[in-house]
KOLKERO-376742 format. One record per atom (N, C-alpha, C, O): residue in one letter; atom name; x, y, z. Coordinates in nm, 2 decimals. Layout:
BEGIN
PT  rest  atom      px      py      pz
PT     A    CA       X       Y       Z
...
***
This chain:
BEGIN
PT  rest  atom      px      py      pz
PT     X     N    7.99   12.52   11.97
PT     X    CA    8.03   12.66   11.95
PT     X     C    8.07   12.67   11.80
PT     X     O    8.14   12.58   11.76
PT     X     N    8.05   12.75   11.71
PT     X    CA    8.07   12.84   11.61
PT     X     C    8.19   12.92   11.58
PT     X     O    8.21   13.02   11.65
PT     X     N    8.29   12.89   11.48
PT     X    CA    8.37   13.01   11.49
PT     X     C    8.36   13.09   11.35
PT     X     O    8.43   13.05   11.26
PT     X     N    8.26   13.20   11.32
PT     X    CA    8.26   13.19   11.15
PT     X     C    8.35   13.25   11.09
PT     X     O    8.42   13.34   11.15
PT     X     N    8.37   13.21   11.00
PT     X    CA    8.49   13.27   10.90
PT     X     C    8.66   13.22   10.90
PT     X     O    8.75   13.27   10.83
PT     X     N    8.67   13.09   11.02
PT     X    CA    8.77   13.12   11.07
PT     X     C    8.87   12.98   11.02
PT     X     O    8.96   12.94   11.09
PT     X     N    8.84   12.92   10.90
PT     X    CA    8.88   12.82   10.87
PT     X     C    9.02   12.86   10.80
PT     X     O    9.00   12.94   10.72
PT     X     N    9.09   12.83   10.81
PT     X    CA    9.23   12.81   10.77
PT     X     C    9.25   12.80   10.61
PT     X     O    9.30   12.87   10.52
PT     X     N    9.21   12.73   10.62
PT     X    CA    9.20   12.59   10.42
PT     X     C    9.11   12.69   10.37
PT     X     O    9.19   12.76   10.30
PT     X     N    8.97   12.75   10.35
PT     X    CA    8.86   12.78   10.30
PT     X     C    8.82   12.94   10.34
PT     X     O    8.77   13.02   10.26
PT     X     N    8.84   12.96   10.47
PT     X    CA    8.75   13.08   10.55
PT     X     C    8.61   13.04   10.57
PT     X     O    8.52   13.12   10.57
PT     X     N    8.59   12.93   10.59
PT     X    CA    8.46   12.88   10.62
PT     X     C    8.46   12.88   10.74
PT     X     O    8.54   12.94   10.81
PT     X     N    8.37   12.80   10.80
PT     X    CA    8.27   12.82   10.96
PT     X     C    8.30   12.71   11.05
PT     X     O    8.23   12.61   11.05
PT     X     N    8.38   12.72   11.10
PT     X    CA    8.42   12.60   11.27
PT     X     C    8.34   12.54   11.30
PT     X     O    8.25   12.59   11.23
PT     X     N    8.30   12.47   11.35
PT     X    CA    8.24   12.41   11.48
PT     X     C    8.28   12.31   11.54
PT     X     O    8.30   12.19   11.50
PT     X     N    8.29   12.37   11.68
PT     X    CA    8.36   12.25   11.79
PT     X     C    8.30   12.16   11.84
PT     X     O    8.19   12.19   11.88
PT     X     N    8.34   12.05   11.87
PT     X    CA    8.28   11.90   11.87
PT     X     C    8.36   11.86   11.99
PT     X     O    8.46   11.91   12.02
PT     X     N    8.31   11.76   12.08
PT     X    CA    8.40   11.65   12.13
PT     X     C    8.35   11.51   12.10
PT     X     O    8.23   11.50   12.07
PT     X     N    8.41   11.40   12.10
PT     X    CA    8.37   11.29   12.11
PT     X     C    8.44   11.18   12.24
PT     X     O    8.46   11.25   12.35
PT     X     N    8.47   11.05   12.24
PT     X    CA    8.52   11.01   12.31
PT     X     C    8.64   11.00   12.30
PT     X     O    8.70   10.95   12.40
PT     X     N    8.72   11.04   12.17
PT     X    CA    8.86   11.05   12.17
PT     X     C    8.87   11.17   12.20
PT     X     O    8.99   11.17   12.23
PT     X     N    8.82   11.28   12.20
PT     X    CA    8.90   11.43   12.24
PT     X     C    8.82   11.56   12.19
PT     X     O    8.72   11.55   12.12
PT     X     N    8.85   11.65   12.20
PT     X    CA    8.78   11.79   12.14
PT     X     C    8.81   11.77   12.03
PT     X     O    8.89   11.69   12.01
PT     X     N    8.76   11.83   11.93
PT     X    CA    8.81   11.85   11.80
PT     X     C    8.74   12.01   11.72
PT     X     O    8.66   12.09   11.77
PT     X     N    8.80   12.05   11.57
PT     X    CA    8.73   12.13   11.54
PT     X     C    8.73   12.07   11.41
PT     X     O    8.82   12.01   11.35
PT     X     N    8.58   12.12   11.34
PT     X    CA    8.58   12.10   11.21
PT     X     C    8.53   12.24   11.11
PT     X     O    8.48   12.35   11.15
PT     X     N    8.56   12.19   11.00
PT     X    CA    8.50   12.27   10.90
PT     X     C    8.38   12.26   10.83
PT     X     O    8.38   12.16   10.77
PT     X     N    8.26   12.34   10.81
PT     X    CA    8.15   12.28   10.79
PT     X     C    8.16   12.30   10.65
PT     X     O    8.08   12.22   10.59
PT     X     N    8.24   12.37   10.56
PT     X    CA    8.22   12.40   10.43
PT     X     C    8.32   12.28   10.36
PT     X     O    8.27   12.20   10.29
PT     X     N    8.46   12.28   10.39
PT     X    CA    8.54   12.21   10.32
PT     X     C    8.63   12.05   10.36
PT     X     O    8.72   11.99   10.30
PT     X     N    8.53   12.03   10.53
PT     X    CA    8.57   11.91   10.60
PT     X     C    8.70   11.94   10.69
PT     X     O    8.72   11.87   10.79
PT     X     N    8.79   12.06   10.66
PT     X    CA    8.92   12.06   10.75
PT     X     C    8.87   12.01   10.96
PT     X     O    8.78   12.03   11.04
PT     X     N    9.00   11.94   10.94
PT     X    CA    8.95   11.91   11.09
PT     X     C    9.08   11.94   11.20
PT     X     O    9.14   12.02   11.13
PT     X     N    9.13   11.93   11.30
PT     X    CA    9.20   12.01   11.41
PT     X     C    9.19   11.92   11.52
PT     X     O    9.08   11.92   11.57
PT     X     N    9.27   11.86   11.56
PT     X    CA    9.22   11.74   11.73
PT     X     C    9.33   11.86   11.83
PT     X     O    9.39   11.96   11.80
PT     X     N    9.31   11.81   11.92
PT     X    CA    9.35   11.86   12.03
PT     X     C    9.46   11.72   12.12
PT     X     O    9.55   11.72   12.20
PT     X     N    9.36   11.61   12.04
PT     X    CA    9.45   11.47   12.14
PT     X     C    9.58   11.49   12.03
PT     X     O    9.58   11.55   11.92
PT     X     N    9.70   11.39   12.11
PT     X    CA    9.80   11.34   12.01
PT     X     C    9.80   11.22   11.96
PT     X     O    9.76   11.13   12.03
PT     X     N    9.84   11.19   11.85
PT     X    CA    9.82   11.06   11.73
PT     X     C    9.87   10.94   11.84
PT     X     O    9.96   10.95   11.92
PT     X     N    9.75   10.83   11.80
PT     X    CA    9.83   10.71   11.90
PT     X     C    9.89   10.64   11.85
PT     X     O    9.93   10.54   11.90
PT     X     N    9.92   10.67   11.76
PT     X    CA   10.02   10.60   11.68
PT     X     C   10.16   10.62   11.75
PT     X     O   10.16   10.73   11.80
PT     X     N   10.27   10.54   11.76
PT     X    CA   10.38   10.56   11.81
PT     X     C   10.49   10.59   11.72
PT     X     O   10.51   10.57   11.60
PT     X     N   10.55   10.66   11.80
PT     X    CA   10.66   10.75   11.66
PT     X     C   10.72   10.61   11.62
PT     X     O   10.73   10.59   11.50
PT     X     N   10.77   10.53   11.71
PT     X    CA   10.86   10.45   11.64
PT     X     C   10.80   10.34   11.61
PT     X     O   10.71   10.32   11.69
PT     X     N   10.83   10.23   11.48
PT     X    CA   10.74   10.09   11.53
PT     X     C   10.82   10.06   11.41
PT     X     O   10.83   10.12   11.30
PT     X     N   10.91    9.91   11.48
PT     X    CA   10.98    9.86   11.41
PT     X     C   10.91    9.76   11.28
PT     X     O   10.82    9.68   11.29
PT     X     N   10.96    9.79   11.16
PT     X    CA   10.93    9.70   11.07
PT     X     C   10.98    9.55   11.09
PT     X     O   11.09    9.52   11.13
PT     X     N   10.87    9.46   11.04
PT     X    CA   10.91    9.34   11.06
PT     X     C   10.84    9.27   10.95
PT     X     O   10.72    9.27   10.93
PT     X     N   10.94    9.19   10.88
PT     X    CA   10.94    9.11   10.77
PT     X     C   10.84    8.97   10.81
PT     X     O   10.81    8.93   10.93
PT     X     N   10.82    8.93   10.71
PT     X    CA   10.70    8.80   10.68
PT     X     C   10.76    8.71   10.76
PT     X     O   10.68    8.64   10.82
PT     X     N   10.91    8.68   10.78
PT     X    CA   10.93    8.57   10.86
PT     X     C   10.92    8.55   10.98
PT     X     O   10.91    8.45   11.04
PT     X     N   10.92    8.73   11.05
PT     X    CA   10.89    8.78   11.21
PT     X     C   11.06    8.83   11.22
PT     X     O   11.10    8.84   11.33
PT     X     N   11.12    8.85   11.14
PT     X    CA   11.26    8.87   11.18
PT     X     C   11.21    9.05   11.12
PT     X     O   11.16    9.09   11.03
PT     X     N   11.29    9.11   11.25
PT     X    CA   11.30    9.22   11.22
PT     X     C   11.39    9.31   11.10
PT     X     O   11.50    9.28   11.07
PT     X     N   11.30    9.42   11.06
PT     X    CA   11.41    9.46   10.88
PT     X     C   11.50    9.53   10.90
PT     X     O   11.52    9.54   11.02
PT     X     N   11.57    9.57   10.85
PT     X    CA   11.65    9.69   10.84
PT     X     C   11.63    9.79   10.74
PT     X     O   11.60    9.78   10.62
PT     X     N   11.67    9.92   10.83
PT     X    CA   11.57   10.01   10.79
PT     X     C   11.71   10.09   10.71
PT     X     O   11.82   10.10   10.75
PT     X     N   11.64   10.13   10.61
PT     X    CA   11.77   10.21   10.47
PT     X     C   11.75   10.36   10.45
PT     X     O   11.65   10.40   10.40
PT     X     N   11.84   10.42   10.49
PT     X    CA   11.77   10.60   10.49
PT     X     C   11.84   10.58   10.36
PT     X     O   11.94   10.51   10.34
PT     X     N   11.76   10.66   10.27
PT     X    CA   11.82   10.74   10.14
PT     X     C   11.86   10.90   10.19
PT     X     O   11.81   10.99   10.26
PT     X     N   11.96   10.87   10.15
PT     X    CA   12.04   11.07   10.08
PT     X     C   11.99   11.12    9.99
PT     X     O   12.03   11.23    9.95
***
């Protein structure tokens, strides 16, 4: 499917896709893309130093 004009970034032309990870939408003029799945990445994932000992983590102000 086609959405024209409807790009966010550009005002260029949609088109919807799926693959095996999920629907998606792209941009045909300027590449913008749009998923529908959520990142598998996990929000949290502890750092861990070269020796296998876990870091500690330093918020700046």
């Amino acid at each position: 499917m086609f959405l024209l004009k409807a790009c966010p970034r550009c005002v260029g032309d949609l088109r919807e896709d799926s693959d095996k990870y999920g629907r998606f939408i792209l941009c045909l003029q300027c590449g913008y893309h749009k998923s529908d799945s959520k990142d598998t990445v996990p929000e949290f994932m502890p750092l861990v130093s070269r020796r296998g000992r876990p870091r500690k983590i330093v918020v700046s102000e």
